[in-house]
N, CA, C and O atoms as a MOPAC input file, in Angstrom:
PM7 MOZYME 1SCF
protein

 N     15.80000 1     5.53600 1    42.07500 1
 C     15.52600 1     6.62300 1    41.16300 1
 C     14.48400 1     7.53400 1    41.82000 1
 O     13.57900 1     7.15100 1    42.56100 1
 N     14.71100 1     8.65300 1    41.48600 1
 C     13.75200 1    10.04200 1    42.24800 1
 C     12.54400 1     9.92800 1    41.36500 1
 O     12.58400 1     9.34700 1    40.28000 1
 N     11.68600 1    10.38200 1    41.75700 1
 C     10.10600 1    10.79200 1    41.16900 1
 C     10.51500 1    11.49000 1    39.85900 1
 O     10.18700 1    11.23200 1    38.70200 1
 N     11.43500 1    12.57900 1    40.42700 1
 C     11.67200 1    13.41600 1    39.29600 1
 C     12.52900 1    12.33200 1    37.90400 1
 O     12.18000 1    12.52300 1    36.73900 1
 N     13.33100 1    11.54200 1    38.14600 1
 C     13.91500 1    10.69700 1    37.10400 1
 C     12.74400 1     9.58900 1    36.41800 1
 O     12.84800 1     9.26600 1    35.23500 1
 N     11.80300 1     9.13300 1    37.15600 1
 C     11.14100 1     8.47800 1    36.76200 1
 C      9.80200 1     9.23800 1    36.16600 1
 O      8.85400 1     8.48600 1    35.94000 1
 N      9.63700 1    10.47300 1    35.91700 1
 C      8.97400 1    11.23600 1    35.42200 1
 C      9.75800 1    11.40400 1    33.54900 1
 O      9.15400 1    11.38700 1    32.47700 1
 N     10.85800 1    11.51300 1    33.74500 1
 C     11.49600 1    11.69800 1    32.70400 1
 C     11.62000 1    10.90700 1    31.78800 1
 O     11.44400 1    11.10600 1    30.58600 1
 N     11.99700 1     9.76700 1    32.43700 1
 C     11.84900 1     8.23900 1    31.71800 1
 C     10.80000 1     8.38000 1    30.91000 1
 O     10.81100 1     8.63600 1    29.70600 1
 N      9.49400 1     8.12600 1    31.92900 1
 C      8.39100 1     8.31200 1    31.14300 1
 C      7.80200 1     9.03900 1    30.18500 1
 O      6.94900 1     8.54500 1    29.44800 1
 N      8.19600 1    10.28700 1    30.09600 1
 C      7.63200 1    11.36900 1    28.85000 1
 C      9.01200 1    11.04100 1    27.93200 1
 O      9.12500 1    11.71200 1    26.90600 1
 N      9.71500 1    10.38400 1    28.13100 1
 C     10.94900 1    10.15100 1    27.07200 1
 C     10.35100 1     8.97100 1    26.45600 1
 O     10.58800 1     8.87400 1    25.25200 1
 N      9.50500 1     7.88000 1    27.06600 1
 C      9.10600 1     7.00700 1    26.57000 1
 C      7.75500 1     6.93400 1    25.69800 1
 O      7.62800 1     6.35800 1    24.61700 1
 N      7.01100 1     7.47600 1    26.23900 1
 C      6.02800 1     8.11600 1    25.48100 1
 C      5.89400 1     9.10600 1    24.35700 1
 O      4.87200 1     9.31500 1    23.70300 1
 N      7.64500 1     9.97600 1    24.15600 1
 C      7.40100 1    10.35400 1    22.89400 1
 C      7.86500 1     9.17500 1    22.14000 1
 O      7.26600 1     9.01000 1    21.07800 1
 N      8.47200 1     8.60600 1    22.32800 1
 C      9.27200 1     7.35500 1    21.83000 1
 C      8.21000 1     7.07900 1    20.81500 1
 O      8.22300 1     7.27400 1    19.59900 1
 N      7.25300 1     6.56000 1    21.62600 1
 C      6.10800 1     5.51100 1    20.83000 1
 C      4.87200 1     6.77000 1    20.31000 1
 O      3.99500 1     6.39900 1    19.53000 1
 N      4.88600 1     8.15000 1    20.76800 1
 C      4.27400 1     8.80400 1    19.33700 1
 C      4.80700 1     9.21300 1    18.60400 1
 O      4.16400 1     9.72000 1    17.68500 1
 N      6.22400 1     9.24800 1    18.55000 1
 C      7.32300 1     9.67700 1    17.29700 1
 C      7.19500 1     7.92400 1    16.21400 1
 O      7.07100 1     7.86500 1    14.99100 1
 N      7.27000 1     6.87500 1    17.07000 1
 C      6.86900 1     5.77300 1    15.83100 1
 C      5.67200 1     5.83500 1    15.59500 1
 O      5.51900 1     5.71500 1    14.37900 1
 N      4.56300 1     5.98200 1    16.20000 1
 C      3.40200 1     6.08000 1    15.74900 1
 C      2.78400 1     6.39900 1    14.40600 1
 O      2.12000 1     5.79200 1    13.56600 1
 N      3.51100 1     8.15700 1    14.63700 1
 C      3.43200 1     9.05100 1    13.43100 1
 C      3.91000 1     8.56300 1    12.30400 1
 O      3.34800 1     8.40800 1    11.22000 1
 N      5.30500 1     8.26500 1    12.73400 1
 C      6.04300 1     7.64600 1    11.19500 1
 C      5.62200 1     6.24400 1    10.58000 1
 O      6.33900 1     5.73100 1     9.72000 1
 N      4.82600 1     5.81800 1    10.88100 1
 C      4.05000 1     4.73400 1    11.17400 1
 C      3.07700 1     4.95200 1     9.91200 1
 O      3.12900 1     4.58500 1     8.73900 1
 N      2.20300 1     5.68100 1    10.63700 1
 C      1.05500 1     6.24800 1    10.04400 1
 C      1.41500 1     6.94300 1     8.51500 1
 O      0.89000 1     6.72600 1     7.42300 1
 N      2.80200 1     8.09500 1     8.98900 1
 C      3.24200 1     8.42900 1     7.56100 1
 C      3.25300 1     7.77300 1     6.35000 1
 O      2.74900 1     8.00400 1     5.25100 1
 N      3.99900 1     6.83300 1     6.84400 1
 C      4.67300 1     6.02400 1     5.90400 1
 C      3.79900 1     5.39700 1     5.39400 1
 O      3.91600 1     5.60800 1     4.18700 1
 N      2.50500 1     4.36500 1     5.66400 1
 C      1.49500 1     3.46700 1     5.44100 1
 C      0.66100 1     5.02400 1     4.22100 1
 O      0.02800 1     4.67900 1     3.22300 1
 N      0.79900 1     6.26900 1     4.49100 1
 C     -0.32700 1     7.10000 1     3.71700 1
 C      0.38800 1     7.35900 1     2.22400 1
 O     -0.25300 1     7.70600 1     1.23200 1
 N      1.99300 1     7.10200 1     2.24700 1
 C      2.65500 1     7.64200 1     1.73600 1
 C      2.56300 1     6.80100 1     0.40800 1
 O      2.50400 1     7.06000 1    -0.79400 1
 N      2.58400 1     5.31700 1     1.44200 1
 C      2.73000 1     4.11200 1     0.41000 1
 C      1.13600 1     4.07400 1    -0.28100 1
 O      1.09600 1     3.78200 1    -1.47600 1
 N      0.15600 1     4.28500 1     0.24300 1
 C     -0.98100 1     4.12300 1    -0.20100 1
 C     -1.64300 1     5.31100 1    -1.57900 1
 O     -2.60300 1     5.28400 1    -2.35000 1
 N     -0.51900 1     6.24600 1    -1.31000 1
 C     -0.93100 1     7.35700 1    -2.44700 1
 C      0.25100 1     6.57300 1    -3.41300 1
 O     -0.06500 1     6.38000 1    -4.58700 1
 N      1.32600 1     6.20900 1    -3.05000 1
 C      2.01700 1     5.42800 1    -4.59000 1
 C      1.26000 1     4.57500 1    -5.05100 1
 O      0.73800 1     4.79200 1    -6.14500 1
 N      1.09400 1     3.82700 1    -4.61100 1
 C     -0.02000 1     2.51700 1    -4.98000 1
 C     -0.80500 1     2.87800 1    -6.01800 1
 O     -0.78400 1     2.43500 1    -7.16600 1
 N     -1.75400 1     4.01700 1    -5.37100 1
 C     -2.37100 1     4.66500 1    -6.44600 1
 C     -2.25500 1     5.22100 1    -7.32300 1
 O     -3.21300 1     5.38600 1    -8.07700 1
 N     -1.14100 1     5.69100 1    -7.56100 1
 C     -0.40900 1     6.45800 1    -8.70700 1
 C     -0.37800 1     5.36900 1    -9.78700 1
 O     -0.52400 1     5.72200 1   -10.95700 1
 N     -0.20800 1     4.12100 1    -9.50200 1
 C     -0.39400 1     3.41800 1   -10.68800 1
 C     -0.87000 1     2.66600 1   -11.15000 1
 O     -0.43500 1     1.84200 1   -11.95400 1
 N     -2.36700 1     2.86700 1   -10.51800 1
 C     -3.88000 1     2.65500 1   -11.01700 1
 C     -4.43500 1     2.93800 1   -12.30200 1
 O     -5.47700 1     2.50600 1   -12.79600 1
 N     -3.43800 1     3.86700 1   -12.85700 1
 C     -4.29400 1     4.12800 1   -13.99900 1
 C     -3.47000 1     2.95100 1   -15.37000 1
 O     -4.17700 1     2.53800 1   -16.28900 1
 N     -2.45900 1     2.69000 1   -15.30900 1
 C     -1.58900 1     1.90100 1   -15.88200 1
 C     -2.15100 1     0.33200 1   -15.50200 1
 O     -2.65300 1    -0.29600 1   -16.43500 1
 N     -2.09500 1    -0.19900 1   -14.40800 1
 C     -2.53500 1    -1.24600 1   -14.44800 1
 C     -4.36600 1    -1.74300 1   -14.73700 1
 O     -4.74400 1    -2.87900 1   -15.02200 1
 N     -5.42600 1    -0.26200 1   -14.51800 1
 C     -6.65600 1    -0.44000 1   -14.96800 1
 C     -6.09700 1    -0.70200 1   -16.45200 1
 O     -6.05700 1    -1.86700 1   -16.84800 1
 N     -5.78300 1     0.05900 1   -17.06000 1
 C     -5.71500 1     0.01100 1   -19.14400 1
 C     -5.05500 1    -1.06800 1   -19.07200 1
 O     -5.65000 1    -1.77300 1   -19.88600 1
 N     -3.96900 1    -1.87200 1   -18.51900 1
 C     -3.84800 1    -2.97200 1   -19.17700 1
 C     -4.71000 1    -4.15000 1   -18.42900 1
 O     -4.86500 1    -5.16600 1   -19.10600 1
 N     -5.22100 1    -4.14400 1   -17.27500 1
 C     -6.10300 1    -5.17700 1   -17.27800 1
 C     -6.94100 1    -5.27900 1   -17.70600 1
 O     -7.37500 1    -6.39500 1   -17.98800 1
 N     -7.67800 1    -4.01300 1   -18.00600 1
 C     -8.84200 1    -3.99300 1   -19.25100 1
 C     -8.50800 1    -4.21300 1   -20.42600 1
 O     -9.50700 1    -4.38000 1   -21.12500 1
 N     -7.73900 1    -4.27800 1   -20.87700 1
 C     -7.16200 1    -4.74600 1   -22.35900 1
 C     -7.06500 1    -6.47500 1   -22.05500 1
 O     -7.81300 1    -7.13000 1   -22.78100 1
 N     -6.43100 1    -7.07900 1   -21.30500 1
 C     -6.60800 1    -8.21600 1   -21.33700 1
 C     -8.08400 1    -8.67400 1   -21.11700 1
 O     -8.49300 1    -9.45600 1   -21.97500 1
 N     -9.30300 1    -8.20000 1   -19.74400 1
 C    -10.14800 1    -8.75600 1   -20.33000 1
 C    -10.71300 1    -8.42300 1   -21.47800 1
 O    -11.38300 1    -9.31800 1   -21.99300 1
 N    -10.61400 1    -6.79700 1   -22.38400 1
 C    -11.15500 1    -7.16800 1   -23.52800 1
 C    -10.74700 1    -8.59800 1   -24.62500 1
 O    -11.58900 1    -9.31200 1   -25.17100 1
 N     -9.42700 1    -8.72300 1   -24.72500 1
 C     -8.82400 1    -9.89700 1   -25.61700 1
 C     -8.02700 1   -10.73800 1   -24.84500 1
 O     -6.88400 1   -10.32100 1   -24.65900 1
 N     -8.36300 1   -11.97100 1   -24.26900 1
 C     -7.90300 1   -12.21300 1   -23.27700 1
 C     -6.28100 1   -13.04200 1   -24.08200 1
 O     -6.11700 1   -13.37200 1   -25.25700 1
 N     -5.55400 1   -13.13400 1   -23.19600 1
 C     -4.16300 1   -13.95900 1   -24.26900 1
 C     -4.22900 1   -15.08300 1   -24.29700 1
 O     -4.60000 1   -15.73900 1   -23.32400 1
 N     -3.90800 1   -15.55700 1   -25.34000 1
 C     -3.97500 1   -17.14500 1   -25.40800 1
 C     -3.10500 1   -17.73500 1   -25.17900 1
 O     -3.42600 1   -18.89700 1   -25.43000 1
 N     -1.81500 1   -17.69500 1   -24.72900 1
 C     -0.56200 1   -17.97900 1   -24.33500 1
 C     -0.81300 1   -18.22500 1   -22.58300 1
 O     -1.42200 1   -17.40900 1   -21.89200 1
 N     -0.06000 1   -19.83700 1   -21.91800 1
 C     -0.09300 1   -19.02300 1   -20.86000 1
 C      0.48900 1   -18.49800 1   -19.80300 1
 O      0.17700 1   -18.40200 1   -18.61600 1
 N      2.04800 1   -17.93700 1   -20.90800 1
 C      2.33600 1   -16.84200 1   -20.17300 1
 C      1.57600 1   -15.71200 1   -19.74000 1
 O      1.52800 1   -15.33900 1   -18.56800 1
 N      0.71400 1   -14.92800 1   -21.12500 1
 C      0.12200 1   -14.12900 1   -21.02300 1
 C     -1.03600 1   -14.54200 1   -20.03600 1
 O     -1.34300 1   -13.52600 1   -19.41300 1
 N     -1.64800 1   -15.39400 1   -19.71800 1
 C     -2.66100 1   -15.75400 1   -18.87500 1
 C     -1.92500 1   -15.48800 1   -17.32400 1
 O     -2.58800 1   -14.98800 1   -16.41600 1
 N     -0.54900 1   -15.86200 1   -17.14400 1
 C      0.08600 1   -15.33000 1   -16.35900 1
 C      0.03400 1   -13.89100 1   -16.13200 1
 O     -0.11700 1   -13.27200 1   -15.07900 1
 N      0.14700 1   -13.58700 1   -17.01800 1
 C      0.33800 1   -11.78900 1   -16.81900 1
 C     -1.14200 1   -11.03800 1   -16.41000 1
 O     -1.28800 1   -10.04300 1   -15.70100 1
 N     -2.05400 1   -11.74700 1   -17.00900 1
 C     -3.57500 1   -11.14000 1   -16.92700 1
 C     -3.73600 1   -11.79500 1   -15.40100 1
 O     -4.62500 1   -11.19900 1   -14.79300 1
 N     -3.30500 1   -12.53800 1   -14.85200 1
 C     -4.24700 1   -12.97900 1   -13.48700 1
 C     -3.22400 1   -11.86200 1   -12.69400 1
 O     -3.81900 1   -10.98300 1   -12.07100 1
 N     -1.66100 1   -11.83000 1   -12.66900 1
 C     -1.25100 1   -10.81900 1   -11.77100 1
 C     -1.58400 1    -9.29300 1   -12.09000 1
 O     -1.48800 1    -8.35700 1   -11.29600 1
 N     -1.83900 1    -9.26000 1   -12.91300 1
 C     -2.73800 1    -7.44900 1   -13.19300 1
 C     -3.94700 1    -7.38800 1   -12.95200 1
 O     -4.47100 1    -6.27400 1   -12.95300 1
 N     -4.59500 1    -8.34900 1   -12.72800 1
 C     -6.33300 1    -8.65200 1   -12.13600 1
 C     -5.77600 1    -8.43600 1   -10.67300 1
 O     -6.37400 1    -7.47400 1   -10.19300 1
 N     -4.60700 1    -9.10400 1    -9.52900 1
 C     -4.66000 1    -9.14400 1    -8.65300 1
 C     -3.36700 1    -8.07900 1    -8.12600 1
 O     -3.17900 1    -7.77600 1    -6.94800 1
 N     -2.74300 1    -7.71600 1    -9.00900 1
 C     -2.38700 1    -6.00600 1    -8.40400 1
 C     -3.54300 1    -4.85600 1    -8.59200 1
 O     -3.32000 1    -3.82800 1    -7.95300 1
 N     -4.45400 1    -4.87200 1    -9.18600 1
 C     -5.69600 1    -4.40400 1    -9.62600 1
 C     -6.37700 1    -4.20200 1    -8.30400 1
 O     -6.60000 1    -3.04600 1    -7.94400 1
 N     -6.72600 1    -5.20000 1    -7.55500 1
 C     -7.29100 1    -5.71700 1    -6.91400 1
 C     -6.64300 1    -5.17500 1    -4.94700 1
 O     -7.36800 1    -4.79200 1    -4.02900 1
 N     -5.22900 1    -5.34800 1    -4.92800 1
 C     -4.42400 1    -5.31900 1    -4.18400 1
 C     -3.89800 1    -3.67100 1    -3.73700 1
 O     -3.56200 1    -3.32100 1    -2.60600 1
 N     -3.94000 1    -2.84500 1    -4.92700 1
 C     -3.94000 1    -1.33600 1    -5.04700 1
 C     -5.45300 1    -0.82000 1    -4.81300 1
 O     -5.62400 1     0.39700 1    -4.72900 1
 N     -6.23600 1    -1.43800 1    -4.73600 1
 C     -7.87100 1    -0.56900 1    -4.54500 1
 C     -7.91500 1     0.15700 1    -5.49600 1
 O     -8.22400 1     1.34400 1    -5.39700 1
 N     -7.59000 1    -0.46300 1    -6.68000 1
 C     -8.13600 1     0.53200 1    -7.99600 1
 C     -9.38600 1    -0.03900 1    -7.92800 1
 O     -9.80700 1    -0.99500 1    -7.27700 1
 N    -10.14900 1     1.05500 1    -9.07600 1
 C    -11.31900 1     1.13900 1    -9.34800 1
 C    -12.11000 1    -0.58200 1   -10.20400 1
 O    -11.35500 1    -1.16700 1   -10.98100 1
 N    -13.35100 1    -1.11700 1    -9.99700 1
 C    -13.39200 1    -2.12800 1   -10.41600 1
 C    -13.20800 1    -2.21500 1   -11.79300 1
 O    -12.89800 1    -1.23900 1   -12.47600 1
 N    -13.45900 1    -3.81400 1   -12.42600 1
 C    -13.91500 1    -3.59300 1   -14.28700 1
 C    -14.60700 1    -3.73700 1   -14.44300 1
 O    -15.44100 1    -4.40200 1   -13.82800 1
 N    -14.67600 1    -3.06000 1   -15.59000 1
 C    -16.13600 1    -2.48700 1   -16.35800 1
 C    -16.79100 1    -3.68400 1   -16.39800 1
 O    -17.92000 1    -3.75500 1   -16.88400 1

């Protein structure tokens, strides 16, 4: 292979890996603003459970995974 072919390779390869890079990066910002979008839904009901916590324990089920999607989304702490 010529200098010149192995020049080509290379800037073909290198956009390669900043074209995934980017979409990379996209995608991780994209998912991180959904996440947040439904922060405000899972704060009101995890605060509702710790205000009255359920006595069932299904519902004790439901309050520990909304404490730890809570938790998992970087919503805001509880009160």
């Amino acid at each position: 292979m010529t200098f010149r072919g192995w020049q080509v390779l290379v800037v073909g390869l290198v956009a390669a890996v900043v074209s995934a890079g980017t979409a990379m990066a996209y995608a991780n910002r994209v998912a991180r603003d959904s996440e947040r979008r439904w922060c405000g839904i899972v704060v009101a009901q995890d605060d509702a459970y710790r205000e009255l916590p359920p006595s069932t324990p299904a519902g004790q089920n439901v309050a520990d995974a909304l404490a730890r999607l809570r938790a998992d989304f970087g919503c805001p702490p509880a009160r």
